[in-house]
C-alpha positions as CSV (number, residue, x, y, z in Angstrom):
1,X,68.9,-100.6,30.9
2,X,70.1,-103.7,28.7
3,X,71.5,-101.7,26.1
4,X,74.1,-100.2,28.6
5,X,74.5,-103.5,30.1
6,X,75.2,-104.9,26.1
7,X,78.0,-101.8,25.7
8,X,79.4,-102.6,29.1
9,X,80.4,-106.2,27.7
10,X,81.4,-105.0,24.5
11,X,84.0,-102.0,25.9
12,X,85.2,-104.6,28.7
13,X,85.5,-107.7,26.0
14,X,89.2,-105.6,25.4
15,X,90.2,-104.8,28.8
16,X,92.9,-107.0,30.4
17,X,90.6,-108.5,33.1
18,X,86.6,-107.9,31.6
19,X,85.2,-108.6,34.8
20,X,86.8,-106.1,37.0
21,X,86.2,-103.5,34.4
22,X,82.3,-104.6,33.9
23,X,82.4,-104.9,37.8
24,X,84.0,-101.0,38.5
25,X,81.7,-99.6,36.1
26,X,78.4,-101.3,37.3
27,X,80.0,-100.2,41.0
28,X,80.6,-96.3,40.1
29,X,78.5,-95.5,36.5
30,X,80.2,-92.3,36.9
31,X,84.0,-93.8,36.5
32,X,86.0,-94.5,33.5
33,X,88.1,-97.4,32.5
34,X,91.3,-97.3,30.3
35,X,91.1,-99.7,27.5
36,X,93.4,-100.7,25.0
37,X,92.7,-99.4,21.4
38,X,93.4,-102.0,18.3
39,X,91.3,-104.8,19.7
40,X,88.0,-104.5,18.4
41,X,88.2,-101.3,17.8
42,X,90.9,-97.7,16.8
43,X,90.2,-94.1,17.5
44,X,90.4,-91.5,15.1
45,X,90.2,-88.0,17.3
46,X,89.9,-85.0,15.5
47,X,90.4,-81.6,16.4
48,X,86.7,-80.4,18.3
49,X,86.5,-77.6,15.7
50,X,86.1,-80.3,12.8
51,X,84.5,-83.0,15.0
52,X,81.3,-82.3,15.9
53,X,80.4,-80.4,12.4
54,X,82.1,-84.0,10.7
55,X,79.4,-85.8,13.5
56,X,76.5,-83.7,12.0
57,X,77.8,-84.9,8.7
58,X,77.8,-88.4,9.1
59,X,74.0,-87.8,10.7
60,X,72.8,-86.5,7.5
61,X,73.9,-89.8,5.6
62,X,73.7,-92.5,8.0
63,X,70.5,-93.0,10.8
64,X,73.1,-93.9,13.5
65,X,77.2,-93.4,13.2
66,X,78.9,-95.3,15.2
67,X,80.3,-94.7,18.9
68,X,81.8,-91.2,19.2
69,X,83.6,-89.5,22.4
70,X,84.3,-86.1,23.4
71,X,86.6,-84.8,25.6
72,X,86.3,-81.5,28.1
73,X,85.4,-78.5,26.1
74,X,85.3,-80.3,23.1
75,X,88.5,-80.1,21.9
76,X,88.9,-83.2,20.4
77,X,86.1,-85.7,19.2
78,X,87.5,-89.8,18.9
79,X,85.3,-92.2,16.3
80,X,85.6,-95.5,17.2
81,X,86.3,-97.1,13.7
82,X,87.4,-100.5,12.9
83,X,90.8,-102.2,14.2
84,X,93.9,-101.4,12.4
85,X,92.9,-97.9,11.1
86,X,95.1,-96.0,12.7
87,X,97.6,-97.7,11.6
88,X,97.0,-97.2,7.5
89,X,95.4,-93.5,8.3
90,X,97.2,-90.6,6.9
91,X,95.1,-87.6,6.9
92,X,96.7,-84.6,8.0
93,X,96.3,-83.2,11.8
94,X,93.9,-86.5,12.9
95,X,95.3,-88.5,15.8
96,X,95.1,-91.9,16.1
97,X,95.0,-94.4,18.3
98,X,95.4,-98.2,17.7
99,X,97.6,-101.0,18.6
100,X,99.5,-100.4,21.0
101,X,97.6,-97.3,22.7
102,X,95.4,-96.7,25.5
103,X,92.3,-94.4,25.4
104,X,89.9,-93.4,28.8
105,X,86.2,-94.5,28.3
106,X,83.5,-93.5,30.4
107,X,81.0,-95.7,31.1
108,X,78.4,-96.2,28.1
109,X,75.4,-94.8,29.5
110,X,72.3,-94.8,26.9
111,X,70.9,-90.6,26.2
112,X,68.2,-91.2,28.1
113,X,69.5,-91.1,31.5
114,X,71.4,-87.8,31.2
115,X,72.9,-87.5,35.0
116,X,75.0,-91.1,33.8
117,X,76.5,-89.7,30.5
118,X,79.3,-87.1,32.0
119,X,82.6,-89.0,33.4
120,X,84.7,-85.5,34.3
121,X,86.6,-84.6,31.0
122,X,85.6,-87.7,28.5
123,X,81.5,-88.2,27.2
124,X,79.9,-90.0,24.7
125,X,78.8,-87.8,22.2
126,X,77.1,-91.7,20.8
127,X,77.5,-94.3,23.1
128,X,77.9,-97.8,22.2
129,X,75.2,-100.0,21.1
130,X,76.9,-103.1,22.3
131,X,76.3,-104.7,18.8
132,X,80.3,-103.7,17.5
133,X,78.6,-101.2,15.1
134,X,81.6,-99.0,14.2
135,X,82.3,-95.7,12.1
136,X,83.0,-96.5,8.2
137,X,86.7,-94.8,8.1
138,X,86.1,-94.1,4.0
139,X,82.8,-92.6,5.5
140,X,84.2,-90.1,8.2
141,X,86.7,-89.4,5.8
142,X,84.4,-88.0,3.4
143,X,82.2,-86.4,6.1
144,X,85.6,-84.6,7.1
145,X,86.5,-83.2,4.0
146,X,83.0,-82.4,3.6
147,X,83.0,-80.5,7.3
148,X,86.2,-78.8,6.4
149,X,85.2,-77.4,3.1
150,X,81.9,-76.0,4.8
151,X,84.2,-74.6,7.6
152,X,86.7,-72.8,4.8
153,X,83.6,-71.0,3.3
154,X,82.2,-69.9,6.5
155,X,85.8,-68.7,7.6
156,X,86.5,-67.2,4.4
157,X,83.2,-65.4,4.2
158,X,84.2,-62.6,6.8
């Protein structure tokens, strides 16, 4: 599973100590780490009901977004875009997280092995590659508006 392995390095790279993370995942695949957001990498979490239609989106235009997580009952989806987003994002009702801020991450298990992906309340929707491939924030930005506007015609058409 070197792709895993690859993701592993890349989450822990941020962590305070990199080898203690890398070490308590490889110990308990089913675990989560907290990691700091604004190192290599921001969050932008949206609310589920404009997450997962803006992920189908981005999957029409690009052949593979970058890492996207999902929390319990997919309520809100987080896009791991480049450092320093949050801090110059201003769209309406998005959360952020960026310097300064702390997110839970499970461990970056690839599709294929299923009974690995779920960590309790936080999955990846698209793990990590390990190559730092991240989401294009004027890209999800579109793909939101896009989602929304598809969402207000459905909701209107009642």
């Amino acid at each position: 599973m070197p792709g895993a392995k690859t993701a592993v390095a890349w989450l822990a790279s941020v962590a305070p100590d990199p080898e203690s993370c890398r070490r308590e995942w490889e110990r308990n695949p089913l675990g989560v780490a907290l990691l700091p957001a604004g190192k290599a990498w921001d969050v932008l979490i949206l609310p589920g009901r404009l997450g997962c239609p803006t992920l189908d989106v981005l999957f029409r235009v690009l052949d593979q977004p970058g890492p996207v997580l999902a929390d319990f009952g997919d309520a809100r989806t987080g896009f791991l875009v480049p450092a320093g987003t949050a801090s110059r994002w201003l769209g309406t009702g998005i959360r952020t997280a960026g310097l300064g801020t702390w997110i839970v991450v499970p461990y970056p298990a690839a599709p294929a092995y299923p009974a690995r992906r779920s960590s309790g309340g936080v999955r990846w929707l698209i793990p990590p590659d390990g190559t730092g491939t991240l989401t294009d924030p004027s890209l999800l930005e579109l793909a939101m508006h896009e989602a929304a506007a598809t969402l207000a015609v459905e909701g209107g058409g009642g």
